[in-house]
C-alpha positions in Angstrom: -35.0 -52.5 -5.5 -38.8 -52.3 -5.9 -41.6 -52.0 -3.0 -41.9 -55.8 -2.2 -45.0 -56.8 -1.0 -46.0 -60.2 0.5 -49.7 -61.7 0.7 -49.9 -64.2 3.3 -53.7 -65.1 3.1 -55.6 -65.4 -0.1 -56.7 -62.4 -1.9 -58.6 -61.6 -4.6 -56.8 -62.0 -8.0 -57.8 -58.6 -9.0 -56.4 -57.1 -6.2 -52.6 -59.0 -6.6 -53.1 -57.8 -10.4 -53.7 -54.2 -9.4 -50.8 -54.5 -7.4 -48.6 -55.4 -9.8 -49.9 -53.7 -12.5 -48.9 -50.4 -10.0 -45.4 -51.5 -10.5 -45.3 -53.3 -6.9 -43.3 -56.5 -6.4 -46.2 -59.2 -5.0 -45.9 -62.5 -3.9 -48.6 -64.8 -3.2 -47.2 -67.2 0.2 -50.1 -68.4 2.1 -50.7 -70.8 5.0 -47.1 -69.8 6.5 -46.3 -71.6 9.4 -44.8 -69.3 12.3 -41.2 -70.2 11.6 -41.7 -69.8 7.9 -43.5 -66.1 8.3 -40.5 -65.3 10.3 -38.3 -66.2 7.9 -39.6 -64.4 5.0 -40.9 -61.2 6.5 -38.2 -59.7 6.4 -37.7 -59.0 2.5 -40.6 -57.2 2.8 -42.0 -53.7 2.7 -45.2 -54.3 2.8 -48.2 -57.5 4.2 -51.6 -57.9 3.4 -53.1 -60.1 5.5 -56.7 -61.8 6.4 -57.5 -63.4 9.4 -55.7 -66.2 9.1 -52.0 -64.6 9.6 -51.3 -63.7 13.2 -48.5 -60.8 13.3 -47.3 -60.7 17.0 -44.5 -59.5 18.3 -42.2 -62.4 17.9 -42.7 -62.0 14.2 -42.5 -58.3 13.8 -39.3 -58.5 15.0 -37.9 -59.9 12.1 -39.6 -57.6 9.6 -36.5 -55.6 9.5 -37.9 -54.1 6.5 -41.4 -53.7 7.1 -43.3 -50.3 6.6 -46.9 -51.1 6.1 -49.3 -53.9 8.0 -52.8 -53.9 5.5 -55.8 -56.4 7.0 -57.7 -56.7 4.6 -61.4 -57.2 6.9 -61.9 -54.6 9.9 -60.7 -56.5 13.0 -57.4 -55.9 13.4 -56.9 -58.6 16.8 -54.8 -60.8 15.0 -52.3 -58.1 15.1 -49.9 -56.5 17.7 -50.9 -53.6 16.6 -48.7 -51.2 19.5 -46.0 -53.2 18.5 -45.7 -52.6 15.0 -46.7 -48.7 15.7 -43.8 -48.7 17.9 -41.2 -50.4 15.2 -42.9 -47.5 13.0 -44.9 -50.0 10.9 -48.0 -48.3 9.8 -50.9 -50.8 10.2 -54.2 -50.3 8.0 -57.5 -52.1 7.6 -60.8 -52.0 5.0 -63.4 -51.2 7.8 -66.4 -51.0 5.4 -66.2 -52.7 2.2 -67.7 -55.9 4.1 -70.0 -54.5 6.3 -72.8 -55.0 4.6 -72.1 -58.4 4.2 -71.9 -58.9 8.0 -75.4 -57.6 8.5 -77.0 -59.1 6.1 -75.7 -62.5 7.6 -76.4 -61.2 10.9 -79.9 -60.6 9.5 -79.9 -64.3 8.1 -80.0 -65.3 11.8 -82.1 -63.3 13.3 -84.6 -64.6 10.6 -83.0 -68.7 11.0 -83.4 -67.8 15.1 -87.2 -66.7 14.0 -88.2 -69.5 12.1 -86.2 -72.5 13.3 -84.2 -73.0 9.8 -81.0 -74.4 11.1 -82.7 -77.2 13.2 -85.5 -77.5 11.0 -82.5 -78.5 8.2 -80.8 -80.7 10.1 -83.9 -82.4 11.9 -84.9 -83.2 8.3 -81.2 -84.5 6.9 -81.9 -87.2 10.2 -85.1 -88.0 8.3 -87.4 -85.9 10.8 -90.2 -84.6 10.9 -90.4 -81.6 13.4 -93.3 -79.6 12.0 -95.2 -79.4 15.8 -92.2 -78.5 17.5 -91.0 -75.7 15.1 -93.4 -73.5 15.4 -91.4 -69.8 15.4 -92.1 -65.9 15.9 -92.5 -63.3 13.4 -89.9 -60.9 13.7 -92.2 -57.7 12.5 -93.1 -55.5 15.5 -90.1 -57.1 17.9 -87.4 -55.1 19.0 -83.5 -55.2 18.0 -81.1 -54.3 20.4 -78.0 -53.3 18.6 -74.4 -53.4 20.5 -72.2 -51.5 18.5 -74.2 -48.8 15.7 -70.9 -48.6 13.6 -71.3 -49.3 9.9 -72.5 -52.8 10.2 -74.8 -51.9 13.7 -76.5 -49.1 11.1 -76.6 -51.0 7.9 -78.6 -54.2 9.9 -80.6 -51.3 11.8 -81.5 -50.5 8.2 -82.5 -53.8 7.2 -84.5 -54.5 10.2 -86.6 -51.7 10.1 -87.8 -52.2 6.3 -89.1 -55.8 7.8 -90.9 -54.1 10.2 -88.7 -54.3 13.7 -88.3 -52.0 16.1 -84.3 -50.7 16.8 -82.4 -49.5 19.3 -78.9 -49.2 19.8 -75.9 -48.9 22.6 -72.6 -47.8 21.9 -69.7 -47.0 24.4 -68.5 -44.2 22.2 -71.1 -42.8 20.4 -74.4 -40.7 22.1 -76.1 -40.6 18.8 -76.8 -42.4 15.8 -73.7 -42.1 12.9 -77.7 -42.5 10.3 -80.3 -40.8 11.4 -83.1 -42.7 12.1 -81.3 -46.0 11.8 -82.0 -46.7 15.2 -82.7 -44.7 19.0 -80.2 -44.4 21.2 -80.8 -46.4 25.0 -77.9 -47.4 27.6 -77.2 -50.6 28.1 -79.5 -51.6 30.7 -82.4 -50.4 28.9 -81.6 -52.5 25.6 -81.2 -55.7 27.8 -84.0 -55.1 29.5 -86.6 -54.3 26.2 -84.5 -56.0 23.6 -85.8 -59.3 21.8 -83.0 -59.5 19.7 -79.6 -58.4 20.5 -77.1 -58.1 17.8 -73.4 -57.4 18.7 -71.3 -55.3 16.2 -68.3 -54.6 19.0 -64.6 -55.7 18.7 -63.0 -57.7 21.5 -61.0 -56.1 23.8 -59.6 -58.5 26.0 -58.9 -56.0 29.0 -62.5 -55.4 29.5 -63.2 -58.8 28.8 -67.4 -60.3 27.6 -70.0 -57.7 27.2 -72.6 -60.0 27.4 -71.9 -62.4 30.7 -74.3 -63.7 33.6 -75.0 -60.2 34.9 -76.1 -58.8 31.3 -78.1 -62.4 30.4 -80.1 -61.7 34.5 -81.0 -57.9 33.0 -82.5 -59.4 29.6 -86.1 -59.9 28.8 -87.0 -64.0 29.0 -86.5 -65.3 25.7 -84.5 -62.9 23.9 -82.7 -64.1 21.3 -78.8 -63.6 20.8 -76.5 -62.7 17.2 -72.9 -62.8 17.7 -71.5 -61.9 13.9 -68.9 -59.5 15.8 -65.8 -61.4 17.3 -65.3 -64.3 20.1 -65.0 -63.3 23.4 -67.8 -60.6 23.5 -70.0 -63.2 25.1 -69.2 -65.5 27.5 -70.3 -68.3 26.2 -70.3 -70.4 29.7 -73.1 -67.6 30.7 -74.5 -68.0 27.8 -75.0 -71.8 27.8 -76.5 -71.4 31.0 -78.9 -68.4 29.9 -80.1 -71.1 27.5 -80.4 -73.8 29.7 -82.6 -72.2 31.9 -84.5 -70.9 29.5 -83.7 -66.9 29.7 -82.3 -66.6 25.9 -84.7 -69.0 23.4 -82.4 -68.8 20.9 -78.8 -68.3 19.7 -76.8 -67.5 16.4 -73.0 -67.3 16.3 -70.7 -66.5 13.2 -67.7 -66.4 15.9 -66.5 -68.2 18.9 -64.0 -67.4 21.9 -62.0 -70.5 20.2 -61.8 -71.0 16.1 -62.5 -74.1 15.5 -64.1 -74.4 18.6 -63.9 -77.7 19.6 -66.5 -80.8 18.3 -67.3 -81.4 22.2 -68.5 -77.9 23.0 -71.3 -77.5 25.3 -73.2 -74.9 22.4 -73.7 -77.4 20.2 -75.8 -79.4 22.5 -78.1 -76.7 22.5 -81.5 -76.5 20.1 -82.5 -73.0 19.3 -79.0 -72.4 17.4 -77.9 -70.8 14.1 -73.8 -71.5 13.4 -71.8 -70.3 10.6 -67.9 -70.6 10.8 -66.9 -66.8 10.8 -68.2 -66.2 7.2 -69.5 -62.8 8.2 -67.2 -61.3 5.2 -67.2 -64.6 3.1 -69.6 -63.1 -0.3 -68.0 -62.4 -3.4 -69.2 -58.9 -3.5 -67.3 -58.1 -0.1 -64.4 -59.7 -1.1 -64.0 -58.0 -4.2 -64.3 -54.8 -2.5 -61.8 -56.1 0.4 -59.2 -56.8 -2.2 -60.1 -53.6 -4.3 -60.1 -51.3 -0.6 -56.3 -52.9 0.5 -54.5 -53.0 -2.7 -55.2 -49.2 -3.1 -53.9 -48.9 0.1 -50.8 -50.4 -0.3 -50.4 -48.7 -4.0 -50.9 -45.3 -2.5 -48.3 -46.3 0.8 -45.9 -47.0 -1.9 -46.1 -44.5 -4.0 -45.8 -42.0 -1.7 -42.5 -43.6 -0.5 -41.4 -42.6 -3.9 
């Protein structure tokens, strides 16, 4: 019997094709209800997944045959990933063929935060006018606080500097800069405190819980402006409704949210100085392409050296 493999999100054709054209046994089964995942993991040796698929526990334990997890994207929290390790399932991801997509969306808001584009869009759809009330900043000369100075934090420290801001960078794991001169290196009270745009590049880990709640919005600068292109949950976003409210952050962009689809009613969206995308941080042709390319190699080189 062949290495069967079984993509349950939507891949790029190219990377199903290189698949199969390595000899691999691929079938294309998306949107999956829980039930139906369970029932058809099994046959498998192999999953590439998105972030639509959620493997937890209850379905791992029906991949009898299961060898290899492959997210293809970098976050890997739709995944019970000590849970597979300990049924011996190997689980990979494609940690930088979308990064640069993420910051340059990231940099999209900063610059939609800036200059008012999102309202200034949908003021005019409503048959507005706003022109006196729009008036922005320029970004050039302000400082960007960067949470997280992985591959994305660097490649939007990059960015921003060749417009002419400022950057500086946390990270609870690094003391120095992966790129030189990307960005300087300050704790985490000191990029609150000087920051006037703070970008967060961090997963979510749910036993630490929000990086950015009340106390971290009290230590910020008045009218900072905050970029969430990272994951929900790294911001409260109670504390941060408030922070807005009483006028400590002037402005907020979020690709992601605690809750996806977060719901019609949420208090966020009664909010002006706002820049939304629906988690579309990896959503270009380019990084897709790359996505596919990065996890179908993956899972052609797992097999193959299965033999």
């Amino acid at each position: 019997m062949g290495f069967k493999v079984l993509a349950s999100d939507p891949l790029a054709a190219e990377a199903i094709e290189a698949m199969r054209g390595a000899g691999l046994e691929v079938d294309e089964k998306t949107e999956l209800s829980v039930d139906e995942l369970k029932a058809e993991i099994g046959a498998y040796d192999a999953i590439v997944i998105r972030s639509a698929t959620k493997l937890r526990a209850e379905i791992l334990d029906e991949a009898s045959n299961l060898k290899l997890i492959v997210r293809a994207g970098v976050g890997l929290d739709n995944i019970d990933v000590e849970h597979a390790q300990g049924k011996g399932i190997e689980v990979r991801n494609t940690p930088a063929a979308s990064s640069n997509s993420v910051a340059e969306l990231a940099l999209g808001h900063i610059l939609s935060l800036a200059r008012h584009i999102g309202r200034g869009t949908a003021s005019m759809k409503a048959g507005k006018w706003e022109k006196k009330q729009l008036k922005g900043i320029e970004i050039d000369g302000k400082t960007l606080g960067i949470v997280g100075i992985g591959r994305i934090g660097c490649s939007l420290a990059k960015k921003a500097q060749a417009l002419g801001m400022k950057t500086i960078a946390y990270d609870a794991y690094l003391d120095t800069c992966p790129v030189a001169g990307a960005a300087e290196m300050v704790d985490f009270d000191r990029l609150l405190a000087e920051s006037d745009f703070i970008s967060l590049h961090i997963p979510f880990d749910p036993s630490v819980g929000a990086t950015l709640g009340a106390g971290a919005f009290a230590k910020m600068k008045d009218g900072v402006r905050i970029v969430d292109c990272a994951r929900g949950g790294v911001i409260d976003e109670a504390a941060l409704v408030a922070a807005v409210e009483s006028g400590k952050v002037a402005g907020v962009a979020l690709d992601v949210f605690e809750t996806e689809p977060p719901s019609a009613d949420h208090p966020v969206f009664a909010l002006d100085p706002v820049s939304f995308t629906p988690h579309i941080g990896a959503s270009t042709v380019e990084a897709q392409s790359r996505v596919g390319r990065e996890a179908a190699q993956i899972v052609v080189d797992f097999a193959a050296a299965q033999g």
